[in-house]
C-alpha positions in Angstrom: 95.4 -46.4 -123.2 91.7 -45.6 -122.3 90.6 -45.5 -118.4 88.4 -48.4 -117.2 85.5 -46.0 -117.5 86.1 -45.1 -121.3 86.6 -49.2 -121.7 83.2 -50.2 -120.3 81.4 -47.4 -122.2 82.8 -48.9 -125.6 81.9 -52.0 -124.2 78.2 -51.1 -123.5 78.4 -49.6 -126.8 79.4 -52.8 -128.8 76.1 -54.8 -130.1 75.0 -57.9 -128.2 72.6 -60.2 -129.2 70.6 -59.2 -126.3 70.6 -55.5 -127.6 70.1 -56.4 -131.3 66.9 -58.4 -130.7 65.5 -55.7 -128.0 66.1 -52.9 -131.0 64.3 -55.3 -133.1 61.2 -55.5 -131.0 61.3 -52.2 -129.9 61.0 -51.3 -133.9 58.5 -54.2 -134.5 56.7 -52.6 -131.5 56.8 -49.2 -132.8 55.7 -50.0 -135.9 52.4 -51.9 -135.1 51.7 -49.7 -132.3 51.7 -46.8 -135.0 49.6 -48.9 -137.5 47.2 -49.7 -134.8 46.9 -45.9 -134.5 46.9 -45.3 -138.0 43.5 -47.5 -137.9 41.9 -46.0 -135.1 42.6 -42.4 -136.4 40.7 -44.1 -140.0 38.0 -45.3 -138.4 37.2 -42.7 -136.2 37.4 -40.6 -139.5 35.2 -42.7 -141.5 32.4 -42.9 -138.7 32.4 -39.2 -139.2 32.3 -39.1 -142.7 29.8 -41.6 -142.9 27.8 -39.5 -141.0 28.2 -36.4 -143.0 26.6 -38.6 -145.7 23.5 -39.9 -143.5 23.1 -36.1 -142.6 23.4 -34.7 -146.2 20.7 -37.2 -147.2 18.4 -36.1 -144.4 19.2 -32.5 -144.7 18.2 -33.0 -148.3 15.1 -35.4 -147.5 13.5 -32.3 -145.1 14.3 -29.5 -148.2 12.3 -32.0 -150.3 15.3 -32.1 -153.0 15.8 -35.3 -154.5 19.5 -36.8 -154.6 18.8 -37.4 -158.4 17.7 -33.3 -158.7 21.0 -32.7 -156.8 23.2 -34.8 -159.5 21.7 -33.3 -162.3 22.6 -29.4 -160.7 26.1 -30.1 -159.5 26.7 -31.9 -162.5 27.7 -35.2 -160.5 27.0 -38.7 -162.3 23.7 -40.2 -159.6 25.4 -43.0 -159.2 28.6 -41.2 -157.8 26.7 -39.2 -155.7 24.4 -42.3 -154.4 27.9 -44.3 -153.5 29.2 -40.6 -152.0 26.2 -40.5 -149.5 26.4 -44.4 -148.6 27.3 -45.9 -144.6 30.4 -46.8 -145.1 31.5 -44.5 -148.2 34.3 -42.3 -147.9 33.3 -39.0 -150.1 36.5 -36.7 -151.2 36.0 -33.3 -149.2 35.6 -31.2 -152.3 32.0 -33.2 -152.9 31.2 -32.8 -149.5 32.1 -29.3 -149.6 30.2 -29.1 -152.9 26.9 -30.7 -151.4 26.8 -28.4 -148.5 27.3 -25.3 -150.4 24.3 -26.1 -152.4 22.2 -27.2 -149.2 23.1 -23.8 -147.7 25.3 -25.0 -145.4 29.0 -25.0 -144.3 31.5 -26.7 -141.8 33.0 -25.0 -138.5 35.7 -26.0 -136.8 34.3 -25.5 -132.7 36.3 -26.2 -130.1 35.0 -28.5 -127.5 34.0 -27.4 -124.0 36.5 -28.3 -121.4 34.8 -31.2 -119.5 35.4 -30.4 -115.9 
């Protein structure tokens, strides 16, 4: 038969009640640990995004091009554009992207300065 070492391996191996309900809060754990991230990593995204639109608007306001001007070029219903370009909207990329090509601009990708 097995050697006392084999048998208390097996027998660590076997599922206890103790081990079943750690796994079980180490999985409930794990997965509202990774929704809590899933929410900071959204809102972190939407402040940005909702800047984007504040800046758009601005970058539009000092060009002296109306958002309703804008529509009508890019061939975007107002009101779509309007609720684009709102706080707390969250604006698919390709309007973004579309926006900022016709205000002359473009986003880069810079990486930060090392903070020392």
């Amino acid at each position: 038969m097995g050697s006392p070492n084999s048998t208390r391996l097996i027998d660590n191996l076997k599922p206890t009640p103790a081990k079943i309900k750690n796994d079980f809060f180490r999985v409930i754990l794990k997965f509202y640990l990774d929704r809590i991230l899933q929410c900071m990593i959204y809102k972190s995204y939407m402040r940005y995004i909702s800047s984007i639109g504040k800046e758009i608007r601005e970058i539009a306001r000092k060009k002296g091009i109306t958002l309703y001007r804008i529509s009508k070029d890019l061939g975007i219903p107002n009101e779509s554009l309007l609720r684009s370009l709102k706080e707390d909207a969250n604006p698919e990329w390709k309007t973004i992207k579309k926006l900022l090509d016709y205000l002359g601009y473009e986003i880069r990708l810079v990486k930060k300065k090392d903070e020392t």
